[in-house]
C-alpha positions in Angstrom: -66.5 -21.6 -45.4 -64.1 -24.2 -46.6 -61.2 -26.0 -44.7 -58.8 -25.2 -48.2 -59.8 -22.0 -49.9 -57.3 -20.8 -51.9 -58.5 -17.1 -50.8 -57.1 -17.5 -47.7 -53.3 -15.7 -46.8 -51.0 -17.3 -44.8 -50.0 -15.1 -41.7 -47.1 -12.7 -41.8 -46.9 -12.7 -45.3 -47.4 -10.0 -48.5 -49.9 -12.5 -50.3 -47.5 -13.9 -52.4 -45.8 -16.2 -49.8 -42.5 -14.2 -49.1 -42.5 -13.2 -45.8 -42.8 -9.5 -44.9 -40.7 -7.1 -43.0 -42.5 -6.2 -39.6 -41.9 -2.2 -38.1 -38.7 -1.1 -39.2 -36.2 -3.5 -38.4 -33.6 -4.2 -40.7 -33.1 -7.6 -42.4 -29.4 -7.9 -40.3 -30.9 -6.6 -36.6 -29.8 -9.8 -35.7 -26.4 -10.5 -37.0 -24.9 -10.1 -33.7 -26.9 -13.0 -31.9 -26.5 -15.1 -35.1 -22.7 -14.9 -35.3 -22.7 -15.4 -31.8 -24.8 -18.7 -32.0 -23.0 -19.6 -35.3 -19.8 -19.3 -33.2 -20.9 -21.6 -30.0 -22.0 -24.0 -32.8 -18.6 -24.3 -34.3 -17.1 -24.9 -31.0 -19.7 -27.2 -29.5 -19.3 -29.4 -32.7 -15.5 -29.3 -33.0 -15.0 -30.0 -28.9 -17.7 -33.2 -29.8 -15.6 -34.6 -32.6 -12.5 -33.9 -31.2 -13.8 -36.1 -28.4 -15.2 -38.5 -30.2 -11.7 -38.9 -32.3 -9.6 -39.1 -29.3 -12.4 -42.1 -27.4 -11.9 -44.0 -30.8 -8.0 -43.5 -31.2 -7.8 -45.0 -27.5 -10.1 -48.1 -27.9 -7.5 -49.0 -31.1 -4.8 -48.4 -29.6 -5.7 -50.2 -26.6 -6.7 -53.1 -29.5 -3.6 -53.2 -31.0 -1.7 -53.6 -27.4 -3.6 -57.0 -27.3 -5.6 -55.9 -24.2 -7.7 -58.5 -24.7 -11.3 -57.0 -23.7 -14.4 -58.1 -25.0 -16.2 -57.1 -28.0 -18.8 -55.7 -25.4 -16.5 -54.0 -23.5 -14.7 -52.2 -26.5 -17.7 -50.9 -28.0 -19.2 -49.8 -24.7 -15.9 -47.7 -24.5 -16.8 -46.7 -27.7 -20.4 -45.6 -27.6 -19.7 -43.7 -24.3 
């Protein structure tokens, strides 16, 4: 038997590569976990930027105040 026949079908698939549908679930049986998880995405990333705006809005502010911290100190401030 070879390692690459070209016989062989992947799993979970029609023989033609497109997945196929399993019982007789529908293809939106999910929707409601999906939005949900699109949702929590949205917030997680727009609390993370938010965040990462205001940490970089108070390192140049506290630059242009002449608050004369080192370069090490600043973008420690800044990765954190």
């Amino acid at each position: 038997m070879a390692l690459f026949s070209s016989s062989r079908r992947a799993p979970n698939t029609g023989g033609e590569g497109m997945p196929k549908m399993t019982g007789g679930s529908s293809l939106f049986s999910t929707f409601r976990s999906d939005f949900q998880a699109a949702c929590l995405e949205f917030v997680g990333t727009t609390f993370f930027l938010t965040l990462a705006f205001g940490g970089v809005q108070a390192i140049a502010a506290e630059a242009n105040e002449g608050g004369g911290g080192s370069f090490v100190d600043r973008d420690m401030k800044i990765a954190l």
